[in-house]
Backbone as JSON, one array per atom type, in Angstrom:
{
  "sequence": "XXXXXXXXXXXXXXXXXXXXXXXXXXXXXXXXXXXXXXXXXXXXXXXXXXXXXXXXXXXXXXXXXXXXXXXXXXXXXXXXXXXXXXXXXXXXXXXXXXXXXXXXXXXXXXXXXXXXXXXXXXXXXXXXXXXXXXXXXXXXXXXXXXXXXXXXXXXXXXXXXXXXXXXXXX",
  "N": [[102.71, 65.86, 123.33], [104.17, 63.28, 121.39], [106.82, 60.08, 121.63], [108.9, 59.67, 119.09], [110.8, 56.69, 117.91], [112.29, 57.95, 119.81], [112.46, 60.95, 119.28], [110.8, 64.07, 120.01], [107.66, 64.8, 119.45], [105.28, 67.03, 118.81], [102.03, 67.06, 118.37], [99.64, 68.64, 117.4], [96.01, 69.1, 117.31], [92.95, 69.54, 114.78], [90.2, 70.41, 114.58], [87.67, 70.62, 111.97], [84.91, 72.45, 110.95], [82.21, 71.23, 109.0], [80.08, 72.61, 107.92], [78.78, 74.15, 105.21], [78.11, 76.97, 105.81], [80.59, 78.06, 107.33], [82.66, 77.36, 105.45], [84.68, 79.79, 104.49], [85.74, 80.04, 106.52], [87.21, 77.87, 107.52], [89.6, 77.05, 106.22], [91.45, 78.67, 107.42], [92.24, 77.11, 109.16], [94.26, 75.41, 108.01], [96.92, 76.43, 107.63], [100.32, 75.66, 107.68], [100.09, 73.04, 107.82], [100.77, 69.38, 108.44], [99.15, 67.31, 108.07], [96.57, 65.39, 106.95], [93.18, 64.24, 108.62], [90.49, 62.76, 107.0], [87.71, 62.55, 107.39], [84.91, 60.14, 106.74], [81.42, 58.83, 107.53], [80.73, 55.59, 107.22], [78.61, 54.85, 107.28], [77.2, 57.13, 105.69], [76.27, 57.5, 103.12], [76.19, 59.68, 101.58], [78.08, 61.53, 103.54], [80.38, 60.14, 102.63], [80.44, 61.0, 99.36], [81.31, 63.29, 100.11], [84.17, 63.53, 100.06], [85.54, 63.17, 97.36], [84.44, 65.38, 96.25], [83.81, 67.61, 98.02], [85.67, 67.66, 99.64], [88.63, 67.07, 99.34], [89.27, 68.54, 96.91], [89.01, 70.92, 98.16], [91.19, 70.42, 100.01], [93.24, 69.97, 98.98], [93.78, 72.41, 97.04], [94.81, 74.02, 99.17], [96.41, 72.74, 100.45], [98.81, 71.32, 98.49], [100.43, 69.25, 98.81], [100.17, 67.96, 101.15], [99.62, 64.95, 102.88], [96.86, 62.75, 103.18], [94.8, 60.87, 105.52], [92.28, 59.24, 104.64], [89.77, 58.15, 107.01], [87.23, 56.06, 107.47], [84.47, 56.47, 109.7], [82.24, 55.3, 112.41], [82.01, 52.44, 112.06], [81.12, 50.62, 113.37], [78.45, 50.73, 113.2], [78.11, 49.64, 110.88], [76.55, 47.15, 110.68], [74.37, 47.33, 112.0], [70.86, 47.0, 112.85], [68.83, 48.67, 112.67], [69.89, 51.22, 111.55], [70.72, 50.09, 108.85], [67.82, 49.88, 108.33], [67.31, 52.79, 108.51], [68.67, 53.47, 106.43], [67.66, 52.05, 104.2], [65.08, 52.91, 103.82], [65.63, 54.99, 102.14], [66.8, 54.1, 100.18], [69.6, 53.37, 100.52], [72.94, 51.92, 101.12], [75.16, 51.11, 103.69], [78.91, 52.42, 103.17], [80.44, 50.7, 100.87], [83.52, 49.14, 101.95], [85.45, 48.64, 100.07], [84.85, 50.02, 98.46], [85.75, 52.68, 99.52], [87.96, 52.18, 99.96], [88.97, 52.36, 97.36], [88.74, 54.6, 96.93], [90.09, 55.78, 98.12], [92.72, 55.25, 96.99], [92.33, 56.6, 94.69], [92.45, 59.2, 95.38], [94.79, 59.33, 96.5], [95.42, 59.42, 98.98], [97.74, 59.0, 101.88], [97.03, 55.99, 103.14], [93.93, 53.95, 104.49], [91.63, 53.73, 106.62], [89.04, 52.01, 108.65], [87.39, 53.12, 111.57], [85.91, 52.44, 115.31], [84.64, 55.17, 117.39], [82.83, 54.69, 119.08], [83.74, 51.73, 119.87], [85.75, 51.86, 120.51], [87.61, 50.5, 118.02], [90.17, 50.3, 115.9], [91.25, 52.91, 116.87], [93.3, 54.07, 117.49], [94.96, 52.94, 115.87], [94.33, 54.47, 113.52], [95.79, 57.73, 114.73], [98.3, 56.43, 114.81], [98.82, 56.31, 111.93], [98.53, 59.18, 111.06], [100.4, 60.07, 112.19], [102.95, 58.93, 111.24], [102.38, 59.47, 108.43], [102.7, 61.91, 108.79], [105.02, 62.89, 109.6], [106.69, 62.04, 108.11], [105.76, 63.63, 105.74], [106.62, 66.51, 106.84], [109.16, 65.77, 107.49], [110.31, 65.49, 105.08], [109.68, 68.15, 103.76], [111.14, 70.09, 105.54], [113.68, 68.96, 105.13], [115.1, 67.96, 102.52], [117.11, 66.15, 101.73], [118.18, 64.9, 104.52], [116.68, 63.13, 105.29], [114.64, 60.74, 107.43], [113.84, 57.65, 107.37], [110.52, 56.75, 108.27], [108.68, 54.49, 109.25], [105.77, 52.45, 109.63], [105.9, 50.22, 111.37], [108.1, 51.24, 113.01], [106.95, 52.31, 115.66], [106.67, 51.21, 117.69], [107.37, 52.4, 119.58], [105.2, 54.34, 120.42], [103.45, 55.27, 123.21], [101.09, 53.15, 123.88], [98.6, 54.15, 124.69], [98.51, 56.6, 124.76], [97.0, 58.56, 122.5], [94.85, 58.67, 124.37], [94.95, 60.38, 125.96], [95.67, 63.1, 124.95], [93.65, 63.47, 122.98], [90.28, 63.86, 122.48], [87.32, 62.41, 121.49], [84.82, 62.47, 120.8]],
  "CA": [[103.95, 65.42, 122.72], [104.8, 61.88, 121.74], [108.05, 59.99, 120.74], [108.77, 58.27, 118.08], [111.94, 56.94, 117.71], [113.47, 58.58, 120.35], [112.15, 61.81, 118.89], [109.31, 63.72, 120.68], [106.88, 65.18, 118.48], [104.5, 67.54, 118.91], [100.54, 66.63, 118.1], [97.72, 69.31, 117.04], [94.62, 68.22, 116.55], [92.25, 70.75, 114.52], [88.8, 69.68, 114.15], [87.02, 71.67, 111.44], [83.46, 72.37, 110.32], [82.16, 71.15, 107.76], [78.9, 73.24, 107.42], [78.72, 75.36, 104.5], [78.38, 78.49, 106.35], [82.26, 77.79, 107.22], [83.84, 77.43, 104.04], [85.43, 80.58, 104.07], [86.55, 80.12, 108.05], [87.84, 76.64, 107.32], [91.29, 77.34, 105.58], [92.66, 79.27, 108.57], [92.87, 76.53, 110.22], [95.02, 74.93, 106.99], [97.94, 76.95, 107.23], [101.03, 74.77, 108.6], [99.27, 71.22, 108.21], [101.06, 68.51, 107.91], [98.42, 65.66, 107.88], [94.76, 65.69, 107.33], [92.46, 63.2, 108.32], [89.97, 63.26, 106.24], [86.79, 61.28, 107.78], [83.33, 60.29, 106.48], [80.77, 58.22, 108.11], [80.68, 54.26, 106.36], [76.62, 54.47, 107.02], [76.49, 57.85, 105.37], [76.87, 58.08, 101.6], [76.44, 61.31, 101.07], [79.15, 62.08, 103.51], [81.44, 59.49, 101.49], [79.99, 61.42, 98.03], [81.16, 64.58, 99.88], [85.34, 63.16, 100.19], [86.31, 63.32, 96.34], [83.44, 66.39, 95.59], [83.95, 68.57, 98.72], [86.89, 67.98, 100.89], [90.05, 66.69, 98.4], [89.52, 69.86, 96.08], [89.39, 71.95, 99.15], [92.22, 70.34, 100.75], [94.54, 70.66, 97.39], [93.7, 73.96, 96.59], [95.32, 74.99, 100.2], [97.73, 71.78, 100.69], [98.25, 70.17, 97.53], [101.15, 68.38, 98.8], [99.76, 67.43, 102.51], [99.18, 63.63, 102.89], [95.13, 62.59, 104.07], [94.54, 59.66, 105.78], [90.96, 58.54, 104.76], [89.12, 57.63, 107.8], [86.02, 55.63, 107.69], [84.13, 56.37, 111.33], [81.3, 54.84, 112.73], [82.14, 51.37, 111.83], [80.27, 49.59, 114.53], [77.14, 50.92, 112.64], [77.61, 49.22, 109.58], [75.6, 46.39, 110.61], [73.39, 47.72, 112.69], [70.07, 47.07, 111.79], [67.95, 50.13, 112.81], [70.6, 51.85, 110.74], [70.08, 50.03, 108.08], [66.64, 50.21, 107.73], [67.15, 53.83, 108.18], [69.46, 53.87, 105.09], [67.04, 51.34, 103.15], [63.84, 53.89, 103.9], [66.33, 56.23, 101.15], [66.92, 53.66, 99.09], [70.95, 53.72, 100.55], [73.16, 51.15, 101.84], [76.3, 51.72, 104.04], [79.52, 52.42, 102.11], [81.32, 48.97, 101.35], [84.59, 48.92, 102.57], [85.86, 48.3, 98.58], [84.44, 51.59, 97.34], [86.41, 53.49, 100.24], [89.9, 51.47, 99.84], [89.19, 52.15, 95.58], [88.42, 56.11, 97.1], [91.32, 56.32, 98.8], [93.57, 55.16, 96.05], [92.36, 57.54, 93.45], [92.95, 60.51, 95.95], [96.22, 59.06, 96.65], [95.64, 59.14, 100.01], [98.59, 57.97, 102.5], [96.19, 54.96, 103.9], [92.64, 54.17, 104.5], [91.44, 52.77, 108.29], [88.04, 52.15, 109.38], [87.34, 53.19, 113.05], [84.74, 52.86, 115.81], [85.08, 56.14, 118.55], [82.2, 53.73, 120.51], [84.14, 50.71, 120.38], [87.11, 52.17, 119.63], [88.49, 49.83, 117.23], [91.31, 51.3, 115.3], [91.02, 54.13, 116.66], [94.68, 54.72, 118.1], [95.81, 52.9, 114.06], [94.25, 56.24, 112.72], [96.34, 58.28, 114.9], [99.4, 56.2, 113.95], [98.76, 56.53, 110.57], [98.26, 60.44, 110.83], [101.94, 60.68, 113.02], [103.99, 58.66, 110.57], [102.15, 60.8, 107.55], [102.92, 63.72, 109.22], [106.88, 62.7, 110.24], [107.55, 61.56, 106.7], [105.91, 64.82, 105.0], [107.57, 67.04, 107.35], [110.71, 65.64, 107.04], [110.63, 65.95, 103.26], [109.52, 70.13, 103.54], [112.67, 70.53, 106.21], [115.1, 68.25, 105.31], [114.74, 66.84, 101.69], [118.55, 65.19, 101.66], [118.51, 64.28, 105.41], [115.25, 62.61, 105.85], [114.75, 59.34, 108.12], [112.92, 57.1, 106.92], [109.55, 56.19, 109.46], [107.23, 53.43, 108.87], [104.83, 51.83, 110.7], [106.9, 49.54, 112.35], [108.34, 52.13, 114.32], [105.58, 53.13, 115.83], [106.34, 50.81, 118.53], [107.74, 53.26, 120.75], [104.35, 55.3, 120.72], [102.65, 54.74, 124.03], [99.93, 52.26, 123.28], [97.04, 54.89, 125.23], [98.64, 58.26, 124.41], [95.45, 59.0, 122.22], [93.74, 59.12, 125.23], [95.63, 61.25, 126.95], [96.04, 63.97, 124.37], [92.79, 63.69, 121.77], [89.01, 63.45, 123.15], [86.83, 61.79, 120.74], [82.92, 62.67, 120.81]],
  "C": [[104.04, 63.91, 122.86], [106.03, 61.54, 121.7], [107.64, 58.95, 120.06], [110.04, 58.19, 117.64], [112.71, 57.62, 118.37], [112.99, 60.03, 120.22], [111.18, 62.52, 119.34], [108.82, 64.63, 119.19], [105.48, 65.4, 118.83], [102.94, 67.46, 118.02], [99.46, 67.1, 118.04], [97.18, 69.08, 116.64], [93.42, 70.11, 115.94], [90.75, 70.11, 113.98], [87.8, 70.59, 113.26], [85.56, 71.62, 110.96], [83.05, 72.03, 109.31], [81.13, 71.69, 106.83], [79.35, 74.46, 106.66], [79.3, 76.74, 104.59], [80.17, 78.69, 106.76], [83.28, 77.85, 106.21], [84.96, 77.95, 103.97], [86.41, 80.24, 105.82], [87.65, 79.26, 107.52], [89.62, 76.46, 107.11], [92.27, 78.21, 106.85], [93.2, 78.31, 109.21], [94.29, 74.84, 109.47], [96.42, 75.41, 106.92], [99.01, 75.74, 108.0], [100.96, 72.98, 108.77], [100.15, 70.42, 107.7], [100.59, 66.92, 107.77], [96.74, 66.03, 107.75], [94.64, 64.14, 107.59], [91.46, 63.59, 107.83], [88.58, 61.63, 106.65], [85.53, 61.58, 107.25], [82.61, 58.88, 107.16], [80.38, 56.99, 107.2], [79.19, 54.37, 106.37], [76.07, 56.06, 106.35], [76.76, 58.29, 104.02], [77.23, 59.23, 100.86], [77.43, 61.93, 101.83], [80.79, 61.64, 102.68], [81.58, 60.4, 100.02], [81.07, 62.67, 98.56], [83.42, 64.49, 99.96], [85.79, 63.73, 98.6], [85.95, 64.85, 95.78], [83.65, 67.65, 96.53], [85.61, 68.99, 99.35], [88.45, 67.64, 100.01], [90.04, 67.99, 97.6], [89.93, 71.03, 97.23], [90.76, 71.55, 99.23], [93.7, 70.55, 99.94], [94.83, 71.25, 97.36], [94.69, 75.01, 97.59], [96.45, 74.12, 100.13], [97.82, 70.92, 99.54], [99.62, 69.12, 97.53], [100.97, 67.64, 100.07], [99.56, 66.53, 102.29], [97.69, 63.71, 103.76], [95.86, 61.29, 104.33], [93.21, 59.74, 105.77], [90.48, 58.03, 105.77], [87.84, 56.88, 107.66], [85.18, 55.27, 109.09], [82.78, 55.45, 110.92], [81.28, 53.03, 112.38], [81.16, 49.82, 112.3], [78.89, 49.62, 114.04], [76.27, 50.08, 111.31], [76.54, 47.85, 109.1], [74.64, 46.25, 111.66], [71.99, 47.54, 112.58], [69.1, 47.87, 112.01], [68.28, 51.07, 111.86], [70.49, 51.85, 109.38], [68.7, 49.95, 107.4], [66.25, 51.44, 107.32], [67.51, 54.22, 106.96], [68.13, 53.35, 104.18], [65.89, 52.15, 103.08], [64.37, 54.79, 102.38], [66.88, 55.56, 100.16], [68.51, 53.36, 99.1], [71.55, 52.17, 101.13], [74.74, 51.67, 102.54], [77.76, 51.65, 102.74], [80.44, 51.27, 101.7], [82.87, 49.84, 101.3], [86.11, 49.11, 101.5], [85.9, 49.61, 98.12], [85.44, 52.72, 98.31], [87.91, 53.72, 100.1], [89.88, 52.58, 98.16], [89.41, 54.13, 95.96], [89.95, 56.48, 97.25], [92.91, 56.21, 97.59], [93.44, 56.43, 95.1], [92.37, 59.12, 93.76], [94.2, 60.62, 95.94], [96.43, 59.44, 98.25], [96.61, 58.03, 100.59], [97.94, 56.2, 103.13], [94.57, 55.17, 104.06], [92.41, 53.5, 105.72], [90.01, 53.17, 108.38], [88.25, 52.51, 110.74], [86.05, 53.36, 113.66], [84.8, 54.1, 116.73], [84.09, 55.5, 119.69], [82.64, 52.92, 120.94], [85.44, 51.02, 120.5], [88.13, 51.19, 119.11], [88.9, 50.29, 116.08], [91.64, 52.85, 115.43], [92.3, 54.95, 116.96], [95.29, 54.34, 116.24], [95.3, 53.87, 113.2], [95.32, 57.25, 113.18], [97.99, 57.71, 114.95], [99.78, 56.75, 112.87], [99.48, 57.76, 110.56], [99.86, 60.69, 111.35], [103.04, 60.11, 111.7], [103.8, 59.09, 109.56], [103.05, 61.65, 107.4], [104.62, 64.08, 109.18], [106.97, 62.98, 108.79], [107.09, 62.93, 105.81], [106.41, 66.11, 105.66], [108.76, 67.08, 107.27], [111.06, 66.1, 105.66], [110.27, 67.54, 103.04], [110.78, 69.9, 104.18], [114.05, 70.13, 105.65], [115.12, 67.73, 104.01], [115.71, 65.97, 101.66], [118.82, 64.45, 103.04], [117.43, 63.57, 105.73], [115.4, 60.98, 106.3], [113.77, 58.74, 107.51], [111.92, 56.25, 108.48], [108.64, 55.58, 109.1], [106.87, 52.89, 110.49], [105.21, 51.46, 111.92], [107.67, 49.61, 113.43], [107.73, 52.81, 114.89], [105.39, 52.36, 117.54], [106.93, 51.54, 119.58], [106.88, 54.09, 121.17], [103.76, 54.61, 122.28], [101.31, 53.79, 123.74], [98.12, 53.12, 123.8], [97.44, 56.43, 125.42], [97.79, 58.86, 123.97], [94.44, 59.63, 123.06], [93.92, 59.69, 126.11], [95.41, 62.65, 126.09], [94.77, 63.97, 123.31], [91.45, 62.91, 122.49], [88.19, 63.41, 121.64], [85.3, 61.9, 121.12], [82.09, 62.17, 120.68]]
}
């Protein structure tokens, strides 16, 4: 539980599979959601390819009013250069930064945040993101005439290392 605003607010995290063989599991764990994040790896194109082609149709089809927040992990990688040589062996390069923001728009994703989970930079402004999402499309299912309005800004009442109290990162 955090607060925000005075408010506490309860924080499940659901981490789902993304292998194939899952598909059909996957959606159970959809019922109730009021936020996805929705992450792909900046050094791995094909998991970027798999955001508009795999995971936005899914996530519609079950929530087609849920807010994503676009994640872009691994950040720290993107100029790596083992990494990239690995990409350049395939002819790939990491995903620019441009093509992700332009992604995220044409999903209509709430926001887009890079993050490292090694360095962890931004990695608590993802789980911002995902809380004031979550408040503001919550509020609007419960309450549509009484709804508070929560931005960012109020965000300064979150603990600044709650994240790491409540969400382990791999």
């Amino acid at each position: 539980v955090v607060s925000v605003d005075g408010r506490p607010v309860r924080l499940q995290l659901c981490d789902t599979a993304g292998q194939d063989e899952f598909d059909k599991l996957r959606p159970l764990c959809y019922t109730n959601t009021d936020i996805f994040l929705l992450c792909f790896s900046v050094v791995s194109p094909s998991s970027f390819q798999n955001v508009s082609e795999k995971w936005v149709p899914e996530i519609r089809c079950h929530c087609p009013k849920a807010p994503i927040v676009l994640v872009g992990t691994q950040s720290d990688l993107r100029e790596d250069v083992k990494v990239l040589i690995e990409l350049d062996k395939c002819k790939e390069k990491p995903v620019p930064e441009e093509a992700a923001k332009l992604c995220a728009e044409e999903i209509k994703a709430a926001s887009y945040i890079e993050c490292s989970a090694l360095t962890q930079k931004n990695l608590k402004e993802v789980f911002d993101a995902a809380i004031v999402a979550g408040i503001q499309y919550s509020d609007t299912q419960q309450q549509p005439k009484k709804r508070k309005s929560r931005t960012p800004d109020k965000m300064k009442n979150l603990s600044k290392s709650w994240w790491k109290k409540y969400c382990c990162v791999v």
